[in-house]
N, C-alpha and C positions, 0 to 999 in steps of 0.2 A: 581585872581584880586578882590581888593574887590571894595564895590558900592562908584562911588562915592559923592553921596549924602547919608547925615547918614541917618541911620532906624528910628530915630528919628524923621526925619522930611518928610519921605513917610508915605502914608496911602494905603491902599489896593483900589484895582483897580475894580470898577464894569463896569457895563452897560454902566452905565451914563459918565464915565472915556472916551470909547472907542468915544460914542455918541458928547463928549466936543472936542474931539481929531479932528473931521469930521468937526466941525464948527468953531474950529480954524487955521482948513488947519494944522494941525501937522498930522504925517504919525504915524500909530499904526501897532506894530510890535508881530506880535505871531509865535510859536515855535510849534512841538511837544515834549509829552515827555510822558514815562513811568513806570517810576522809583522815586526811592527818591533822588538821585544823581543827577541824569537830571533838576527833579525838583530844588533843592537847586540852582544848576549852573544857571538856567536860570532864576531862580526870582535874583539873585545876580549879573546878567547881567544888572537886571530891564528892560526883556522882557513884554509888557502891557500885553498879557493874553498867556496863555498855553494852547492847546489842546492839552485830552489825544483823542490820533484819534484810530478808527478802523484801521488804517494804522497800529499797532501795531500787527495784524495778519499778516501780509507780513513779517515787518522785526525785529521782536521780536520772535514771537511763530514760523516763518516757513511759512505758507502756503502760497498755490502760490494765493490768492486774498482775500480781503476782508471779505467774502460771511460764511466763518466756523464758524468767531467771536461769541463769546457767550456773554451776557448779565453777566453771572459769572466772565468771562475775563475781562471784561471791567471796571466791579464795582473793581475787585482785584487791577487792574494797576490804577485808578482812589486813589483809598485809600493813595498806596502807595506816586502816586503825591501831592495829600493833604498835604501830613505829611512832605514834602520837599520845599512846594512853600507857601508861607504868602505872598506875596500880589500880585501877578499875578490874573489874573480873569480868573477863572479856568472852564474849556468847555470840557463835559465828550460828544464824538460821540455815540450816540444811533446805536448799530450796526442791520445788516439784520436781517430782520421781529420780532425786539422789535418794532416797530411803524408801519406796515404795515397793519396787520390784522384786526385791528379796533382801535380808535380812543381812547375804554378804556383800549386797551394794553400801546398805546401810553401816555397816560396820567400817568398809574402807573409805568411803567417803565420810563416815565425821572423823576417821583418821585425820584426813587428808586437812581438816580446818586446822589442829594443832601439831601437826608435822609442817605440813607446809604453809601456813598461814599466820603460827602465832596465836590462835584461840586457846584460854583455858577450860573450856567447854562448849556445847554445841545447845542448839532447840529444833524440837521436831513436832510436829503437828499429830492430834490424833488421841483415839482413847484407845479399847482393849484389842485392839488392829495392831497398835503399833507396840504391845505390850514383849515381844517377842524379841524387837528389832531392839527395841531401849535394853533388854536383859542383855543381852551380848554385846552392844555398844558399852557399856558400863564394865563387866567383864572386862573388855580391853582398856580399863581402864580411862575410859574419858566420861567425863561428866554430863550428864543430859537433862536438859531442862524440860518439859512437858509444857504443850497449851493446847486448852480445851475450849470451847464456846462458840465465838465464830473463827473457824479457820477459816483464814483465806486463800488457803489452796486446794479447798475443798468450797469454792465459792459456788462452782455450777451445781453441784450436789448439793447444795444449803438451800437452791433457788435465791442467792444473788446476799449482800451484804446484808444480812438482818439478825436481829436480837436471838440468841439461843433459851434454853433452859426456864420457856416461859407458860408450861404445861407441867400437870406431873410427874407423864410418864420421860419427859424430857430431862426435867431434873433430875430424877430419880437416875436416870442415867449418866449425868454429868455427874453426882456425887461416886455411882458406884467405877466412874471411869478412872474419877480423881485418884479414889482409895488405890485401885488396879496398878496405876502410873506411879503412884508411892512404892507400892508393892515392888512395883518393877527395877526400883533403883532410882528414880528422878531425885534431882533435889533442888527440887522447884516445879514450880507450875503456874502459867503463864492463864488467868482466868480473862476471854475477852469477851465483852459485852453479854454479860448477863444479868440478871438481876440481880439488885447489892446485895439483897438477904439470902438467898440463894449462893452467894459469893461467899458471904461471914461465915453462912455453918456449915462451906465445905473447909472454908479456915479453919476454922472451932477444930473439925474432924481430922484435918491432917498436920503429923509432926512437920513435915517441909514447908517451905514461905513459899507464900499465893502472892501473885505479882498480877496485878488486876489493869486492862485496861478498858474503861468502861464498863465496869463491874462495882462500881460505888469506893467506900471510904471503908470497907469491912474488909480487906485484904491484907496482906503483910507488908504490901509493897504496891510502888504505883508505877508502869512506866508508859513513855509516850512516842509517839514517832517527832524527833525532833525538827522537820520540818515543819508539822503541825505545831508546833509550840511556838517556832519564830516567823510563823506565817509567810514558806519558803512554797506554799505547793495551792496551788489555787486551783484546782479540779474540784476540789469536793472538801469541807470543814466535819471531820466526825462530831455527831453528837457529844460525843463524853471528850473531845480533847480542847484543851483551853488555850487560846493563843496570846501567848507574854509581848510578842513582837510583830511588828508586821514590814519583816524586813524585804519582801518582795516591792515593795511599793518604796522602800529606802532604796534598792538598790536600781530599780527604776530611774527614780529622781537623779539619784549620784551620776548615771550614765548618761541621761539629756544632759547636765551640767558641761558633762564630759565634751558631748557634742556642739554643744553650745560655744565651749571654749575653743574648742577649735576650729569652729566655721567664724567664729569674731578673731581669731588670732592673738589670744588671752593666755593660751597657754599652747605648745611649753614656750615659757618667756628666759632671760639670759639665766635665772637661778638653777633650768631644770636642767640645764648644759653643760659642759665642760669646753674650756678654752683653749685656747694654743698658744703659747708665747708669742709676742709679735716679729721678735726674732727670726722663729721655726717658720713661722708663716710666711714671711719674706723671703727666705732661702725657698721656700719652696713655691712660689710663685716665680722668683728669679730660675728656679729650675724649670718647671714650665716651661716658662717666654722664650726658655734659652733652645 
């Protein structure tokens, strides 16, 4: 499908994009992705920004969480997305303990997404912990997106994937984290799996767009892991994510096809081949013999 507004007449998508979007009451719409294909696809949808997420350890590399991700990984799939997406606003996940340890891990490592990777901005897990690390990343000028609810790099400490912010002394702390992570510079926040109404009036409360996943229809913005949308990742279906495709079971099919044709001898037939003059082929048989 191609866009259809010309390239001509889009410009590339920042900060300020997402921030204009929140104050016009238009809903902003981000993806994952990993690749340079994904990328292409999804800036040609005119998705407003792309996260390459640490979700890419679960269902790209394998592992069964978040938690192995390396900083090498992330910069690699991040490149790759660059080189496929021109004007999506591009958001590399700092994965486990690149911003933990101290504040100047933090700093040169979400350098290190838009020096060496191509991100127009980064996202970092956490509330008033990480209020410190977001003020100085931002100071050097790089953009930091905030997510609060269930982190998943905070999984063993959560006690394993479950709903946050559903008591109220829990809310009460997810609203004053939100405000905190404003304060700090974010411009954004990433709300996942919380309750919807809980979700709306921490919307209500802050100037920057709430980007909800599993957090209801009260957000600024909705995004999703893109395997989950095109039914690429069969370990587990989150509750709140909707699957458009179920291209795991296409591509399935396509590759018995595959094998099919080739144990019959159906393909490749004389179309998938190139020929040789009968010419060429005669000298070179008479060369041969000879």
């Amino acid at each position: 499908m191609k866009n259809k507004i010309s390239t001509e007449s889009r410009k590339k998508n920042t900060t300020h994009t997402l921030r204009s979007k929140k104050l016009h009451g238009e809903v902003i719409t981000i993806l994952t992705a990993y690749d340079y294909p994904t990328a292409l696809a999804l800036d040609r949808a005119e998705i407003d920004a792309i996260l390459v997420g640490d979700s890419l350890g679960m269902v790209v590399l394998g592992y069964q969480t978040t938690l192995p991700v390396t900083m090498e990984e992330m910069l690699h799939h991040c490149r790759a997305v660059a080189r496929g997406a021109e004007y999506a606003l591009l958001i590399g996940d700092m994965p486990f303990m690149s911003y933990q340890a101290s504040v100047e891990d933090a700093v040169r490592n979400a350098g290190r997404f838009l020096q060496k990777a191509g991100m127009d901005a980064v996202k970092l897990e956490g509330g008033k912990e990480r209020c410190d690390a977001i003020r100085l990343i931002v100071e050097a000028g790089i953009p930091v997106m905030g997510h609060l609810g269930l982190t998943p790099q905070s999984v063993h400490q959560l006690g394993g994937f479950r709903a946050q912010g559903k008591t109220v002394d829990s809310a009460i702390q997810l609203i004053e984290d939100s405000i905190r992570l404003q304060e700090a510079g974010c411009f954004s926040l990433v709300l996942e799996s919380i309750p919807d109404r809980l979700a709306g009036l921490i919307s209500k409360k802050l100037e920057i767009p709430t980007i909800g996943i599993g957090a209801g229809a009260n957000c600024d913005g909705q995004i999703l892991v893109t395997h989950d949308l095109l039914g690429l990742y069969d370990q587990f279906s989150p509750k709140f994510s909707k699957r458009y495709k179920n291209f795991l079971d296409e591509m399935e099919g396509a590759f018995s096809a595959f094998k099919q044709d080739v144990n019959e001898k159906t393909f490749p037939t004389v179309n998938h081949g190139f020929r040789m003059a009968d010419d060429v082929w005669d000298a070179l048989i008479e060369n041969i013999d000879s």
